[in-house]
C-alpha positions in Angstrom: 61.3 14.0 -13.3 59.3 12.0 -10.8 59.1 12.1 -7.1 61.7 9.4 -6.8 64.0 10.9 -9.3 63.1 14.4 -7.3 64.1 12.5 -4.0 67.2 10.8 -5.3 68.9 14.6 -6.7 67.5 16.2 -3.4 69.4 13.4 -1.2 72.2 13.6 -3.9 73.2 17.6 -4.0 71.9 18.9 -0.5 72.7 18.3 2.6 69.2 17.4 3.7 66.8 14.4 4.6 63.6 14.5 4.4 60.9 14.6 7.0 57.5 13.5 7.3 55.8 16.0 9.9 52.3 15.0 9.3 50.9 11.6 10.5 48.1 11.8 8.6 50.0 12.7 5.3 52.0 9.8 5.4 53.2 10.5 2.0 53.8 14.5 2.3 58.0 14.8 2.8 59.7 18.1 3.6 63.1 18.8 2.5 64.9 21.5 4.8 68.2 23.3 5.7 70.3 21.0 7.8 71.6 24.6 9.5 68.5 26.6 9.5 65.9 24.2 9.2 63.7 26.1 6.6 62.2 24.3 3.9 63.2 24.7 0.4 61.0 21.9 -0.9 57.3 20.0 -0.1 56.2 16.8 -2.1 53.2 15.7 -2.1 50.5 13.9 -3.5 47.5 15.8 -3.5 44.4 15.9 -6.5 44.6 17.3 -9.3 41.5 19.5 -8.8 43.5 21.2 -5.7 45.4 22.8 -9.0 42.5 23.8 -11.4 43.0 21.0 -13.3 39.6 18.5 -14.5 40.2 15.9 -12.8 40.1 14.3 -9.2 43.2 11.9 -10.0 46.2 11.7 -7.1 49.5 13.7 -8.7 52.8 14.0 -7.3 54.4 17.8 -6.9 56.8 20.0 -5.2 56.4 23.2 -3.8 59.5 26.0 -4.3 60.0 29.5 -3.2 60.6 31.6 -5.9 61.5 35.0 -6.4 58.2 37.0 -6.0 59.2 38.8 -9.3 59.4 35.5 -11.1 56.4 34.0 -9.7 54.6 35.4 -12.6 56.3 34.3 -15.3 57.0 30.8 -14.6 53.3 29.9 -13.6 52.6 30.1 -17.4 54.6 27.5 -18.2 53.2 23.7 -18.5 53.4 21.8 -15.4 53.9 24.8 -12.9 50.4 26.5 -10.8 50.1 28.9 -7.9 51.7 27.8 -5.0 49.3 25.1 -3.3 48.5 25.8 0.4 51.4 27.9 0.8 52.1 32.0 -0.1 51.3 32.5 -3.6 53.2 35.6 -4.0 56.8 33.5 -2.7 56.2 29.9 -3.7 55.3 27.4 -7.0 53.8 24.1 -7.0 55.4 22.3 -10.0 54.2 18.7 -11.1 56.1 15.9 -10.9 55.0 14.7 -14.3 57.3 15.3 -17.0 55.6 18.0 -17.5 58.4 20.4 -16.5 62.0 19.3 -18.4 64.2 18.5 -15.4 67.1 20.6 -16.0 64.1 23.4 -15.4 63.4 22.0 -12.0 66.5 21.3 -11.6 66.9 25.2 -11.9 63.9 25.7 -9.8 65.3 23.6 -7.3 68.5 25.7 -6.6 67.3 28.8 -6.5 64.2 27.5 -3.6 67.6 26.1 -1.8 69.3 29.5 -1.8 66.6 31.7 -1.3 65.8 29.7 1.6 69.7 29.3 2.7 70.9 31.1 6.1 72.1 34.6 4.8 75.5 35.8 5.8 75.8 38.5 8.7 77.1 42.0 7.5 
């Protein structure tokens, strides 16, 4: 999945637009809770060193929360790093390369939305 495709199933299965809240990263879009307004996703375009990767190339990703006690596991699969500029232990950067089949992120994608979703008072 690219970061069109990305855009296109966020604007398609959440209620949420996306914001740009940084002038000078014209290109940076926030996806958040319509009710709540916390973010469940982050795409940006940011170098490919910024990941650990050898190279100083431009790539598109997303940052997700995750469940801290899957942070672990799914940063040792292809196409998903520590959490760039964000908490490590509660969020994943994943690339928007093809890298990561999209049913996967599609995956990731729902459970950022609910773990960031307004929780129900007891």
């Amino acid at each position: 999945m690219d970061r069109e495709e990305l855009r296109q199933f966020v604007l398609s299965n959440y209620s949420a637009e996306p914001d740009r809240p940084w002038l000078n990263h014209p290109h940076f879009e926030v996806f958040r809770h319509s009710n709540n307004q916390k973010w469940f996703a982050l795409v940006m375009d940011i170098p490919k060193s910024k990941l650990g990767l050898p190279s100083a190339d431009m790539i598109d990703v997303v940052n997700l929360k995750c469940d801290p006690i899957l942070v672990g596991s799914f940063r040792g699969d292809a196409g998903i790093f520590p959490a760039y500029h964000m908490s490590k232990a509660n969020w994943i950067t994943v690339a928007l390369d093809d890298s990561v089949p999209d049913e996967k992120l599609k995956v990731l994608l729902d459970l950022s939305y609910e773990l960031t979703a307004t929780k129900p008072r007891k």
